[in-house]
MIZA-534979 format. One record per residue (C-alpha): residue number from 1; y, x, z. Coordinates in steps of 0.1 Angstrom, whole numbers, plus 5000, padded with zeros to 4 digits. Layout:
# residues N
{NUM,{Y,X,Z}}
...
END
This chain:
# residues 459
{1,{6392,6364,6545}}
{2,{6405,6330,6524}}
{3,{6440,6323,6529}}
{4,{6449,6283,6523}}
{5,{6487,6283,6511}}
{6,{6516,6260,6496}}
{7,{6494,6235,6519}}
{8,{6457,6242,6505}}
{9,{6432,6223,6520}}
{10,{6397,6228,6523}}
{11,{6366,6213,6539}}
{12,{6341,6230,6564}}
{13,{6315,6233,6536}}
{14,{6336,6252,6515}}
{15,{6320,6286,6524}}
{16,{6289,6298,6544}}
{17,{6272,6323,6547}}
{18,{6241,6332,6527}}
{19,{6226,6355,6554}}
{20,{6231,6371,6590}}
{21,{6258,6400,6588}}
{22,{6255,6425,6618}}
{23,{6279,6461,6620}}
{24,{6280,6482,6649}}
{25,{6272,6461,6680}}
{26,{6285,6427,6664}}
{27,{6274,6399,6649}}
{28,{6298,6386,6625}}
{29,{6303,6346,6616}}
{30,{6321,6326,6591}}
{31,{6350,6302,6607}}
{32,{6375,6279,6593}}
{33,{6404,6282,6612}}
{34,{6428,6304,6630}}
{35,{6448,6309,6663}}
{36,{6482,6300,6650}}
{37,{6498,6266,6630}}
{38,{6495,6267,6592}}
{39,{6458,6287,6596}}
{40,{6439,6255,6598}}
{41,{6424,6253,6565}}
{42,{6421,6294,6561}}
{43,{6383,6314,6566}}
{44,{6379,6342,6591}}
{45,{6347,6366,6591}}
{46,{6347,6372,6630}}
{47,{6329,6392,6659}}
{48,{6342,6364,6682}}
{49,{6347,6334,6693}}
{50,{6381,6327,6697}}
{51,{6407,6295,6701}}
{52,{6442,6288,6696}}
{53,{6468,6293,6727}}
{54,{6475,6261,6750}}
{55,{6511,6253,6736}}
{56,{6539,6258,6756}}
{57,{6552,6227,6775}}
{58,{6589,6219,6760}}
{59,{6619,6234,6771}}
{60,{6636,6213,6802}}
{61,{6676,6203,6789}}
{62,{6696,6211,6821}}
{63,{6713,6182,6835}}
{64,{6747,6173,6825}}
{65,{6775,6180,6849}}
{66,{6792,6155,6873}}
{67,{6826,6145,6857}}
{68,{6858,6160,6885}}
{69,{6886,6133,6891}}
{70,{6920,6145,6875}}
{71,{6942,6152,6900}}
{72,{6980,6133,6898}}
{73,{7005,6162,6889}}
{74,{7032,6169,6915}}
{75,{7065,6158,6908}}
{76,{7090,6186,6899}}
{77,{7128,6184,6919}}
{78,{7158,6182,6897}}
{79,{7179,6214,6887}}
{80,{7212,6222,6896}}
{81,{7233,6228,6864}}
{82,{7234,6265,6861}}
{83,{7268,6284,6859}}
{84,{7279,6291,6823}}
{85,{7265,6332,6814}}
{86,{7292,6357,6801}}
{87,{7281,6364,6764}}
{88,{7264,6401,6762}}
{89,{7270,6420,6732}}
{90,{7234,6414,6709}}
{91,{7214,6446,6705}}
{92,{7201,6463,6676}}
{93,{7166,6448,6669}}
{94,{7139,6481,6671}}
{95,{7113,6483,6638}}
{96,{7081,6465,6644}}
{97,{7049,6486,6643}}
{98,{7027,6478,6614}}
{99,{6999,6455,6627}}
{100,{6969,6470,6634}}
{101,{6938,6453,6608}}
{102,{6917,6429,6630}}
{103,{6879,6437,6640}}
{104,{6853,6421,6620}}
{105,{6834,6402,6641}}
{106,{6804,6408,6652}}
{107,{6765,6390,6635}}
{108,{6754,6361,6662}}
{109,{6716,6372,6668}}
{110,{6684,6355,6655}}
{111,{6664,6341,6673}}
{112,{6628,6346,6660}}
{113,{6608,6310,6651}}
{114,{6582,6309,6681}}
{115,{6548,6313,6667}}
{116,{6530,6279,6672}}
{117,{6491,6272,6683}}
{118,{6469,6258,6653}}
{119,{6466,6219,6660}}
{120,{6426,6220,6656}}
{121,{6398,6249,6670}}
{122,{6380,6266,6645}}
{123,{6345,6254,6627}}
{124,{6315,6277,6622}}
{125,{6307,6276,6592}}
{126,{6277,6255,6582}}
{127,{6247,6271,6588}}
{128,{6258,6291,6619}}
{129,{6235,6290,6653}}
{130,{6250,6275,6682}}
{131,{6276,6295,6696}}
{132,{6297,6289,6725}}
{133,{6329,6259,6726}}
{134,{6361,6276,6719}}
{135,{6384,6263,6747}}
{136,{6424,6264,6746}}
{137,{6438,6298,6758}}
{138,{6403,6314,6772}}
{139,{6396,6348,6765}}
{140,{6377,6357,6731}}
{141,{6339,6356,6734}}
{142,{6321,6383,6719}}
{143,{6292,6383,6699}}
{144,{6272,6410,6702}}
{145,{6240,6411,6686}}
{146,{6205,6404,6702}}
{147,{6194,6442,6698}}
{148,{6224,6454,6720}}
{149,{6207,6443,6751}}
{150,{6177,6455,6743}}
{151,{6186,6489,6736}}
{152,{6206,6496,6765}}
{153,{6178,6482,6788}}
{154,{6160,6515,6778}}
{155,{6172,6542,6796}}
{156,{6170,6516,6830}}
{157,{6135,6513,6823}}
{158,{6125,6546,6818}}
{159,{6142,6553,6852}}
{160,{6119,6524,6864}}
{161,{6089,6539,6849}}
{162,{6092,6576,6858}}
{163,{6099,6561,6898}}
{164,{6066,6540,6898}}
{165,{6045,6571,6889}}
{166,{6065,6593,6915}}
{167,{6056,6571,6943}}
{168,{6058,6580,6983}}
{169,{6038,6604,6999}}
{170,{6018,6579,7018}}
{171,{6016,6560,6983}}
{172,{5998,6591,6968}}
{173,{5983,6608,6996}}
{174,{5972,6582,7020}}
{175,{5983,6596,7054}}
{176,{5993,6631,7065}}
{177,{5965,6627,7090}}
{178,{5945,6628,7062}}
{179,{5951,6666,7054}}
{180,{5927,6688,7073}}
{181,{5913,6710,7047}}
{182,{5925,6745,7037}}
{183,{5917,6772,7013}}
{184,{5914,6773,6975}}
{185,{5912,6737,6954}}
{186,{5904,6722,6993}}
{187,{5904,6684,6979}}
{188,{5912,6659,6955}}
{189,{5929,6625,6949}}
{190,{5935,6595,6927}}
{191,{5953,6565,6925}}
{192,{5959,6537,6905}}
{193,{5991,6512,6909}}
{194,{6005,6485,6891}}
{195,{6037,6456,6896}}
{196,{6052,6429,6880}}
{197,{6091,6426,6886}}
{198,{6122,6414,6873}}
{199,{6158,6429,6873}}
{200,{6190,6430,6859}}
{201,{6220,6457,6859}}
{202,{6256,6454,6858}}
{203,{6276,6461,6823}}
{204,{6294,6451,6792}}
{205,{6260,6432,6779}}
{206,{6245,6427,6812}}
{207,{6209,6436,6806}}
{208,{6177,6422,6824}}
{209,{6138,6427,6820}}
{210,{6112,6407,6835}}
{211,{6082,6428,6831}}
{212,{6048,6445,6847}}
{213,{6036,6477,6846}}
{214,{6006,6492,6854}}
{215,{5993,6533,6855}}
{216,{5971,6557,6871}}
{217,{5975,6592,6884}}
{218,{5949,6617,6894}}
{219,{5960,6652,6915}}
{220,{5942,6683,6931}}
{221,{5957,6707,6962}}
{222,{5954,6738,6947}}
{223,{5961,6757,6978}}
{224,{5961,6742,7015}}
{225,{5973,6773,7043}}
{226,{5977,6770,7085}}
{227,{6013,6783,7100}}
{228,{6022,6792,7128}}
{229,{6027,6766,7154}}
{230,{6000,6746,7136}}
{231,{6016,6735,7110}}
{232,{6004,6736,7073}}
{233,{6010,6737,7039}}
{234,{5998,6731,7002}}
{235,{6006,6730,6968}}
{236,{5990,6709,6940}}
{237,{5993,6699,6907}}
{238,{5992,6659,6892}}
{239,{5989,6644,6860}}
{240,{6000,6604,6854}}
{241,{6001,6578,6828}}
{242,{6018,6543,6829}}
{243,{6026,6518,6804}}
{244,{6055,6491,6809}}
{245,{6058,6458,6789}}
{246,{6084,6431,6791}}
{247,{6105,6404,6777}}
{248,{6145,6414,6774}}
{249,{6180,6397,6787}}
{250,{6209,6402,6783}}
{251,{6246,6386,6770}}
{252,{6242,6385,6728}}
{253,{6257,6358,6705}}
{254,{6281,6347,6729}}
{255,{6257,6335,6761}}
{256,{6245,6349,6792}}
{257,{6209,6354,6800}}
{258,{6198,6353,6762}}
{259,{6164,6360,6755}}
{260,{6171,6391,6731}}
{261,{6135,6407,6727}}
{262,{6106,6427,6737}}
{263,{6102,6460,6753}}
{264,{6070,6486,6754}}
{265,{6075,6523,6771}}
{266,{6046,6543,6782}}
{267,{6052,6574,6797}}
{268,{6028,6608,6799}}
{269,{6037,6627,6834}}
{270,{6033,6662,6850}}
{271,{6039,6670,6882}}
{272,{6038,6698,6913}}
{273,{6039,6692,6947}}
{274,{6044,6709,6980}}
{275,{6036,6694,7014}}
{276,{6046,6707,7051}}
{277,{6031,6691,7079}}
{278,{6034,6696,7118}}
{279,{6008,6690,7146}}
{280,{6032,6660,7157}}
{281,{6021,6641,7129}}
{282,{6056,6647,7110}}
{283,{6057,6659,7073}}
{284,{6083,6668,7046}}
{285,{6072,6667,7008}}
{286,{6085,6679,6977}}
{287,{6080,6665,6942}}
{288,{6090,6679,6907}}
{289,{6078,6656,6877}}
{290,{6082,6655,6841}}
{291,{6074,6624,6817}}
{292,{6073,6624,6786}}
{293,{6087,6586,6769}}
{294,{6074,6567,6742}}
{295,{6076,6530,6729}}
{296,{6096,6506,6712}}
{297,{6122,6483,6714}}
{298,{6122,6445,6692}}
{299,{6143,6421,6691}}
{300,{6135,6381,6688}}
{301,{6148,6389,6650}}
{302,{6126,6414,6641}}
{303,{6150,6446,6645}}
{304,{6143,6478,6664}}
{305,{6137,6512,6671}}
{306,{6115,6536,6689}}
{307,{6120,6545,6722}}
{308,{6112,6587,6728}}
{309,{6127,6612,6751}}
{310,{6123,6624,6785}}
{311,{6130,6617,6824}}
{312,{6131,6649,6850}}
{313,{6122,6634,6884}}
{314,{6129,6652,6916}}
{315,{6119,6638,6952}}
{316,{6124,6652,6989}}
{317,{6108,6629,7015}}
{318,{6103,6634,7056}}
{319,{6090,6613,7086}}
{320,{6081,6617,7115}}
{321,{6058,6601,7139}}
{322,{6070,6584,7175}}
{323,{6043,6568,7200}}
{324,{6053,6530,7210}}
{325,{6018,6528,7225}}
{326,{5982,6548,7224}}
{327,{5973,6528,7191}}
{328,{6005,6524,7176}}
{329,{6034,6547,7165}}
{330,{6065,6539,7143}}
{331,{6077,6564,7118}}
{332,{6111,6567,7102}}
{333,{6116,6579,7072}}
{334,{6136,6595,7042}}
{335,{6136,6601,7005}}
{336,{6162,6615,6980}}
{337,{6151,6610,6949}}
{338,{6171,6627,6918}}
{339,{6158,6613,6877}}
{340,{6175,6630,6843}}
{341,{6166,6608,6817}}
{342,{6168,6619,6776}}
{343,{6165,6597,6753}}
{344,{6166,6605,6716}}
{345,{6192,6591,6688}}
{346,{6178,6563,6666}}
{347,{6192,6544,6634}}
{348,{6178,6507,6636}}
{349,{6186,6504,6596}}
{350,{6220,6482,6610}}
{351,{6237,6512,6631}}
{352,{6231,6551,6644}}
{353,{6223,6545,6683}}
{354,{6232,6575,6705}}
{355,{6218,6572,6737}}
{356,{6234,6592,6770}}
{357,{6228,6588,6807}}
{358,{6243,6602,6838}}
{359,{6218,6614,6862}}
{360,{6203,6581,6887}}
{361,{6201,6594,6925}}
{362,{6181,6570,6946}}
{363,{6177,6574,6983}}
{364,{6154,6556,7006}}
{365,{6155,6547,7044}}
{366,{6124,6533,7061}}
{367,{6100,6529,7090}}
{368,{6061,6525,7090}}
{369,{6040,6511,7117}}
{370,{6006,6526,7119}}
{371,{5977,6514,7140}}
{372,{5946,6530,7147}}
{373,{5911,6512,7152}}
{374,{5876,6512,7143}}
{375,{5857,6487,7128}}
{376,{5818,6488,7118}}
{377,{5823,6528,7128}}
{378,{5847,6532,7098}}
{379,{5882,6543,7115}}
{380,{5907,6523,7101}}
{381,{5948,6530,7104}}
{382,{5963,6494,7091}}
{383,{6001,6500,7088}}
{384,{6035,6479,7080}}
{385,{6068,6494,7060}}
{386,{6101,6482,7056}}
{387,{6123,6501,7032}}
{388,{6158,6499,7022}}
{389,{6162,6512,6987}}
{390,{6198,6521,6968}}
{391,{6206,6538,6937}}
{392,{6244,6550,6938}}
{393,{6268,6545,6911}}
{394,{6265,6556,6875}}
{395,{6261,6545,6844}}
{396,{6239,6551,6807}}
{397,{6261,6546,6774}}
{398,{6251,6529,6744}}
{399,{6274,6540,6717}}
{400,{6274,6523,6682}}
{401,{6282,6544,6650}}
{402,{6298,6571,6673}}
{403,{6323,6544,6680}}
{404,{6316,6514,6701}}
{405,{6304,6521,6734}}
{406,{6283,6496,6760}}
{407,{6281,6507,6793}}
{408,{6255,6499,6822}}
{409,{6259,6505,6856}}
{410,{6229,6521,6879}}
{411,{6243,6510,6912}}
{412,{6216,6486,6927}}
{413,{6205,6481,6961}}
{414,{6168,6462,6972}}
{415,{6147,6460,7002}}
{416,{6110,6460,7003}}
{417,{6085,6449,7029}}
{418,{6050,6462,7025}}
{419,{6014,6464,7042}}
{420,{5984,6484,7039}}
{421,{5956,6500,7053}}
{422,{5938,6537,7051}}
{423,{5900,6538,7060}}
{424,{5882,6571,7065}}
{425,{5849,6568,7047}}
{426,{5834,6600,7060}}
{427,{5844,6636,7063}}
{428,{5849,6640,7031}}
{429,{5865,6605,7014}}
{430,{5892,6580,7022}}
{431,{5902,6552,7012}}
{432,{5939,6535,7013}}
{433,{5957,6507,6999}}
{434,{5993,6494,6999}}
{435,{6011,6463,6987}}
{436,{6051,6456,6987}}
{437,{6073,6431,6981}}
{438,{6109,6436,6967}}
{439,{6140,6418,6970}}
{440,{6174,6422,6958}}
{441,{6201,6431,6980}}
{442,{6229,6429,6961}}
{443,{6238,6407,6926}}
{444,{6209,6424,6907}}
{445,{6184,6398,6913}}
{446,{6152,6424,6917}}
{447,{6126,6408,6924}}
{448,{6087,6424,6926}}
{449,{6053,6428,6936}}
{450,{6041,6461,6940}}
{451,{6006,6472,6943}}
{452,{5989,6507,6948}}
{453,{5950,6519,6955}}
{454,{5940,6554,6960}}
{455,{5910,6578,6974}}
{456,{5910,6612,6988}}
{457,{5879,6632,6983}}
{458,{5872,6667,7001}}
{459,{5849,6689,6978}}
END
């Protein structure tokens, strides 16, 4: 930016500047200083943090060879006289051939000058917030800006969201023992949930979000129908409505873990249902959902955008019931769960933010314990869960005037440990509650409380 020549000095106040310059993804600093010798005194406008090479150790002179002993010639022997020749008549010298003109010689090669390491790091200019300590021959550090981690957090989050209003079966429902009515409109349900959790995913800024969410969701069978066999089946319709709100992490201005903002995203959802279950207790259920997003994205500067699009959320789920004893049975289960989330292009008065994510598949594995007893002539089913959650790879794209792209990667894996407890009221309401904790299994660093209470009522 300010080249020093013909030895030019200058001093780390010469320049500064007046206010924060962000492009793209970057933030961009003033430094005196470059990588190589002679840049010292010169002023760089950079995206990151850089220092000069460690110079190269000097070359080793080879050792000189051992001097060899001269060996003593060997004496000749002494001629004999040699007989006097007959003279030979002299020939006729021949022409000599003109002499042919002697190559030029070849150029000796240059050798380039080896480009030498500045002597001193760069300076930030004065003014600049801390950054990190170049060091000799790391890697550049970049600088990305504090709104980078922020806005790729979104898509993860409203993956996040759209999951907690889908639920379990058990987690909307109650039980399958529950589900003894038939005919039109047979019953009715509700439920409100809430957690408070912390996670982070893999990727070029390495986003995180320590939030809490909370919601409620209301749904009606429209249709409940006997089988043969004994089995049944309905269909029903839900509506839902959560809000998430939490504090942003991520790697901007050249640290790890740097408090970048705030996040809000509510989400509006609709969603149909169909439920099989079997005399043995066992059950499969299907889920279709649509949610419609909304919030906004700050960062700790002030900078941001709104957060709108939509997520398509798909579940299939089964279990089945096996006796251990004549109060207990265990219950393995399975979920595949399938989310297409949209968000919507934003400008953030800095960059145009385009937003695209591949499609998150989740599957769970688990097992529930379920009791049954009776206490003050209320039947009561308390039950215990252990679920192994993991979302295969994949990965949403953050990309920065069409150009610069920041990537983050779905794959997570957690485990969850819950309890809970369903109590039938009367022939006509229920009553069930669940709580789980979450843990991370791999380097995510998930950790939660979840929380869910819900009543059936029979009309």
């Amino acid at each position: 930016m300010v080249q020093a020549i013909n030895g030019a000095t200058s001093d780390s106040s010469a320049f500064s500047l007046q206010s924060p310059l962000s492009a793209g993804a970057y933030q961009y600093y003033l430094f005196k200083g470059g990588a190589t010798a002679g840049s010292e005194n010169s002023w760089f406008l950079r995206s990151t943090v850089i220092a000069p090479p460690t110079p190269a150790p000097p070359p080793v002179e080879p050792l000189p060879e051992p001097a060899q002993p001269t060996p003593q010639p060997t004496p000749e022997p002494t001629p004999e006289p040699a007989p006097e020749p007959t003279p030979t008549p002299q020939p006729v010298p021949a022409p000599l051939p003109n002499p042919e003109p002697e190559p030029e010689p070849e150029p000796a090669p240059t050798t380039p000058a080896p480009v030498l390491p500045a002597a001193a790091l760069p300076v930030p200019a004065i003014g600049t917030p801390p950054l990190p300590e170049p060091v000799r021959g790391a890697a550049p550090i970049a600088l990305y800006r504090p709104e980078v981690a922020n806005y790729s957090v979104a898509a993860p989050s409203a993956a996040v969201l759209a999951l907690s209003s889908l639920g379990t079966f058990h987690e909307r429902q109650g039980d399958q023992a529950l589900l003894t009515e038939y005919g039109m409109a047979p019953a009715g349900w509700a439920r409100v949930f809430g957690s408070d959790f912390r996670q982070r995913w893999s990727g070029d800024v390495s986003p995180g979000l320590d939030a809490s969410f909370k919601g409620y969701q209301i749904g009606h069978d429209l249709y409940a129908w006997h089988l043969e066999n004994g089995r049944s089946q309905r269909v029903g319709l839900f509506v839902a409505h959560n809000r998430l709100d939490g504090k942003v992490q991520g790697f901007a201005e050249g640290f790890r873990n740097y408090e970048t903002g705030h996040l809000k995203l509510s989400g509006q959802s609709l969603g149909a249902y169909w439920t099989l279950t079997t005399p043995g207790g066992g059950y499969v259920d299907a889920v279709a959902m649509g949610t419609r997003l909304d919030g906004r994205s700050r960062s700790v500067r002030g900078t941001g955008v709104d957060i709108e699009g939509h997520v398509l959320s798909l579940s299939a789920e089964a279990g089945y019931p096996l006796p251990l004893s004549q109060r207990w049975v265990a219950e393995p289960q399975l979920q595949i769960i399938y989310q297409r989330i949209d968000l919507q292009d934003q400008h953030d008065g800095i960059a145009h933010l385009g937003f695209d994510s591949q499609s998150y598949t989740t599957g769970r594995i688990g097992i529930r314990f379920k009791g049954r007893y009776q206490f003050s002539s209320v039947p009561i089913a308390p039950h215990l869960r252990a679920n192994l959650w993991h979302t295969k790879d994949g990965h949403d794209t953050l990309t920065f005037d069409h150009a610069e792209q920041i990537r983050t990667e779905h794959r997570s894996t957690t485990g969850s440990i819950g309890a809970g407890m369903i109590a039938t009221l009367s022939s006509k309401a229920s009553l069930h509650w669940s709580a789980d904790y979450l843990v991370d299994l791999g380097e995510q660093g998930t950790e939660g409380v979840n929380t869910s209470l819900g009543f059936r009522l029979v009309w």
